[in-house]
N, C-alpha and C positions, 0 to 999 in steps of 0.2 A: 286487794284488788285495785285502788285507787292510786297505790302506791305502783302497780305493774302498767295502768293506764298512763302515769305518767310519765315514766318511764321509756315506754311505746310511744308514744307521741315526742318524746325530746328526741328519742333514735331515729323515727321514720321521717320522710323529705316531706315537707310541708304541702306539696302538689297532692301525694298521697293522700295527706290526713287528710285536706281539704274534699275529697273526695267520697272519703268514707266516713267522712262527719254527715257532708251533706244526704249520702244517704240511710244513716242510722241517727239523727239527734236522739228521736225517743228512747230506745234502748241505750242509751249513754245516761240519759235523765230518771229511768228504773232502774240501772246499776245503780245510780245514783242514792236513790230513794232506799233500793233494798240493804244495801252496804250500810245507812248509816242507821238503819234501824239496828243491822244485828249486832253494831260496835258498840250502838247504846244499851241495845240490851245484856250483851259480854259487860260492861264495861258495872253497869246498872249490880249484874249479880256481884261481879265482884267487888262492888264496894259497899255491897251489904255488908250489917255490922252481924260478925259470930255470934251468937246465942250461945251464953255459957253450957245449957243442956246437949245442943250439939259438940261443942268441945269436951264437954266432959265424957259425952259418948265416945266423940271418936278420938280423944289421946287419951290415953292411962293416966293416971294423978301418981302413980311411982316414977314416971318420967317426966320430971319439970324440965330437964336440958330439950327433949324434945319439941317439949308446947313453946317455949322461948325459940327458937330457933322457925317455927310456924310462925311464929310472932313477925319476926325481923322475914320472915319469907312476904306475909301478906303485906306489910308495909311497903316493902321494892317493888309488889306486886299495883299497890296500889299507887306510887307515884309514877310508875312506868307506865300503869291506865290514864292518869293527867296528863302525862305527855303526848301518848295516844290522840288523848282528847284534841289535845291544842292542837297538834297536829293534822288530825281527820281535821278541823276548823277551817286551819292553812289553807289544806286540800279543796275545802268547800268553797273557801273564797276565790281558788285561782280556776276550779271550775265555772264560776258563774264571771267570772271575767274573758275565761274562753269560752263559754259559750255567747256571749255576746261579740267577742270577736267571731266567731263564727258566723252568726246572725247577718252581724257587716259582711264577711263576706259572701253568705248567699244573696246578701242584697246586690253585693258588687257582681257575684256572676251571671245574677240572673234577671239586673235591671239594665247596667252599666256597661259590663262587659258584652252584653249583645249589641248596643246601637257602635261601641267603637270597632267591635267586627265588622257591622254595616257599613260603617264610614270606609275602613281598608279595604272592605272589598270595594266600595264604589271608587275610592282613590285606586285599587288595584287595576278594575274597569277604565279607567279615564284612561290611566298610564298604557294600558297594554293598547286602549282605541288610539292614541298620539305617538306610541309606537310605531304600529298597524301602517297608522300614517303615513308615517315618518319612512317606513321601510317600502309603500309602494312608492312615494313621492323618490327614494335613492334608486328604487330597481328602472323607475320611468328616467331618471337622469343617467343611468348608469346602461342601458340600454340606448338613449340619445346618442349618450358618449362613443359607447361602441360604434354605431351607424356613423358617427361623426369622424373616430381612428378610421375605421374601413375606408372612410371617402379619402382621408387624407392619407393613408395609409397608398389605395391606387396614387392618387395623386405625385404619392414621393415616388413611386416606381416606376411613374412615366417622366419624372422630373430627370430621377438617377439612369433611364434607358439615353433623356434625352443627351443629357449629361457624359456616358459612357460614349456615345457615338460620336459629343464631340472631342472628347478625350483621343476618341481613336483617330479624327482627323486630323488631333493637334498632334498626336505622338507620329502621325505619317509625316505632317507639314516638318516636326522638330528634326526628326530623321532626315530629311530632305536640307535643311539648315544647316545639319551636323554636314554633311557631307560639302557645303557650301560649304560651312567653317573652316572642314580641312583644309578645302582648296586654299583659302582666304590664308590659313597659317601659312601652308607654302608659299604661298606670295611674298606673305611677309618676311619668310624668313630669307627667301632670295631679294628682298628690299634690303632688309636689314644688311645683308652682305656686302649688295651694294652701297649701300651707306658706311657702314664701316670702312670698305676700301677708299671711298671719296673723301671721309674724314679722316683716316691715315694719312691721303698721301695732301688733304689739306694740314693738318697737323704739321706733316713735315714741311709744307710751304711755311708755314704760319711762325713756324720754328729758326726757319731761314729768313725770316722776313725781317725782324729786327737789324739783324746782320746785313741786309743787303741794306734798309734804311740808313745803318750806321753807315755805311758806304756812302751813300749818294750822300746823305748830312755830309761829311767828311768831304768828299769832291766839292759839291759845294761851296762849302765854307774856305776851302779852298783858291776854288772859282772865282767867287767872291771878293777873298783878299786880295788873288792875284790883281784883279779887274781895280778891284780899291785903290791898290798900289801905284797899278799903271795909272790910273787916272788921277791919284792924288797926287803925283810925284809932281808935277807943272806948278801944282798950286802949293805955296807957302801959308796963304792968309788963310787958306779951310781947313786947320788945324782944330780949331773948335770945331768944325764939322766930321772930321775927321774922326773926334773925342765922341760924339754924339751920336755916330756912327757903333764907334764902339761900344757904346751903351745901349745902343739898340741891339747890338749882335747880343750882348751880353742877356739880355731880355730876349730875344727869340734863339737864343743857348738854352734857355731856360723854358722858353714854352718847347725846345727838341727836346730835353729833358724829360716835361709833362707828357707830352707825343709818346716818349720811352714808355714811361709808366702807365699810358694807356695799353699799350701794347704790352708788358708784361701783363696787365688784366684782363687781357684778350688769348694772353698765353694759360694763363690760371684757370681764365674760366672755358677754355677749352680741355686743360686736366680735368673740369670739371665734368665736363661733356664726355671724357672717356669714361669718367666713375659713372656716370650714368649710362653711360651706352652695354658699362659691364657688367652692373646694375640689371640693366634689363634681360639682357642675356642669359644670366643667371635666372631673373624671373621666366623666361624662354622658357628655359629648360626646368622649370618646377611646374611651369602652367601651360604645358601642353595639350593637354586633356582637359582644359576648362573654356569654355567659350567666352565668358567673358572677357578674358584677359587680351583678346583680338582688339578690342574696342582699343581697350588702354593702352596698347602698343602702339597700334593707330594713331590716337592722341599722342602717345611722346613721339613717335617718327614726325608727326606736324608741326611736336612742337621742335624739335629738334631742326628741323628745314626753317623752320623760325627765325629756330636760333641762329641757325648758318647766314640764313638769312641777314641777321642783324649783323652779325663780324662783319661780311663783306662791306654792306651798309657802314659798319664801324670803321674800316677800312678804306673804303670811296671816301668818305669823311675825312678820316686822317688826312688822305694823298691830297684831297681838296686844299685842307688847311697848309698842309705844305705846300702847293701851290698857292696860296694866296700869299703864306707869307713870304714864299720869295719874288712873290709878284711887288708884295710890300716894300721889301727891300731894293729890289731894283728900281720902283716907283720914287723913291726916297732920296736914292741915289741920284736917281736922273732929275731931280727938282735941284740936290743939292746942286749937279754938277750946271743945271742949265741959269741957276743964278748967276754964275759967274764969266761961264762963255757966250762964244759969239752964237749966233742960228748955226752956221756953219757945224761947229762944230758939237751942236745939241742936238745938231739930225743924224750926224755920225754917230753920235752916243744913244740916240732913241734907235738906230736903226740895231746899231751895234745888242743894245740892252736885249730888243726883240729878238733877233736872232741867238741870242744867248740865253732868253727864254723858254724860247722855241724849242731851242736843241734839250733843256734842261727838263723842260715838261715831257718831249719825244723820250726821252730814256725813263723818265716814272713812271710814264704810262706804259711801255714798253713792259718794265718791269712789272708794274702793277697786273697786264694781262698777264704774265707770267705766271702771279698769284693764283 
């Protein structure tokens, strides 16, 4: 029995046995009691010692093999009862070990384990009152919230109506723009025509202009010599001046020269002016459809009359400086020549000079309105 109790208790889950101890200890402590009296008393009979009279009753004396072989039986019998013994002992001792654990734990369930239920549940109570809390304090902000979307909520939809209306008076005012725009490209593109045809046929003045320069330089310089000639030819001793003379031509040879070179860069940067005017053209015709592109054209036609601007200016410039410097030369001249003659004939030569100025500057200018 003790040995099937054990047994039962190694196999079943401890929650269980805890259960069914608690409510049978006493009948666990009568098994106890009745089990080991009847081992002692089994155990007691059979290590009574045989009574020869009972042996001789109950084996025959012709059969010694069989009382020998009784022999060797009650001996196995009787050390397998010692063992018994020891064992039922085992048994008692690890009984009285569990049942003191036991003891501990009815103390533990029934002192112990009720105030820590108490505790959970009042920790249980706290938690679910701080919940409770917790969940009207978010339903009261979360309600706020809503009332608070809803205001802003209308708010954005009179914001977005007001918004749409003006949408729709800027897409009317834009419509209205566009149709300005178009006009405005036509303008421009009948500007632009005329501009190109005025820079053409400046081009081709612009083109011819060095050449007629080369011209008048050439008469000139001509003129000049002739005039030198005639007037040097009287005088022997103005030979140094003469020479002085000639190094002056030779120095404003050389700023007609520079004059050249300005005007090839006035030829250049009018090549330039056409890469730009085809430039734009090109951009015409990519950015028709774009509004903005009116402005920027706007801008290069201004800058462009600018530009025009500035040649002519460049231009008025040059023609000046040629005029000064054959104002130079004549001034130079007429100092040389009035060192040496009489008034007579320094008033012939200053009248002469003027009138050959005169005539000199009538044909640049002449030309120049041409330009």
């Amino acid at each position: 029995m003790l040995q099937i109790l054990a047994i039962t208790t190694n196999s079943l889950p401890k929650a269980v046995l805890r259960k069914d101890l608690e409510n049978s200890p006493k009948l666990i402590r009568r098994v106890k009691s009745k089990d080991n009296a009847n081992l002692r008393n089994s155990t007691g009979n059979k290590n009574k010692p045989i009574s020869k009279i009972g042996t001789r009753d109950r084996i025959p004396s012709s059969n010694s093999s069989v009382s020998r072989s009784t022999r060797k039986a009650a001996v196995d019998h009787e050390a397998r009862a010692k063992i018994l013994e020891s064992r039922v002992f085992e048994l008692e001792a690890k009984l009285e070990i569990m049942t003191k654990k036991l003891s501990r734990a009815d103390e533990l369930v029934t002192i112990i384990f009720p105030k820590i239920l108490e505790k959970k549940e009042q920790q249980c109570k706290n938690i679910e009152e701080t919940s409770l809390e917790k969940v009207a304090f978010l339903t009261s902000q979360a309600a706020l919230e809503k009332a608070i979307n809803a205001e802003q909520i209308s708010m954005l939809q009179k914001d977005h109506e007001k918004s749409a209306a003006a949408l729709n008076s800027r897409i009317v005012e834009q419509s209205k723009n566009l149709s300005e725009f178009s006009d405005a490209l036509n303008k421009s593109k009948q500007v632009q025509k005329e501009l190109k045809s005025e820079i053409d046929e400046r081009d081709s003045i612009i083109a011819n202009f060095p050449k007629r320069l080369e011209k008048i330089a050439s008469e000139n310089e001509k003129k000049i010599s002739e005039e030198v000639e005639r007037r040097l030819k009287p005088f022997v001793e103005a030979k140094s001046l003469a020479e002085s003379m000639k190094f002056e031509n030779e120095e404003k040879a050389k700023q007609n020269k520079i004059l050249r070179e300005k005007n090839n860069r006035i030829v250049l940067e009018n090549e330039k002016f056409r890469e730009e005017i085809e430039k734009l053209s090109k951009f015409m015709h990519i950015a028709e459809d774009r509004s903005e592109m009116i402005e920027n054209i706007k801008t290069d036609n201004r800058k462009l009359k600018i530009e025009v601007e500035t040649t002519r200016q460049r231009l008025s410039e040059v023609e000046a400086e040629k005029n000064l410097l054959n104002c130079s030369l004549d001034e130079e001249k007429f100092r040389a020549e009035t060192g040496h003659r009489r008034l007579s004939t320094s008033f012939i030569s200053n009248h002469e000079c003027s009138t050959l100025d005169e005539t000199v500057f009538h044909s640049f200018n002449d030309d120049s309105t041409n330009v």
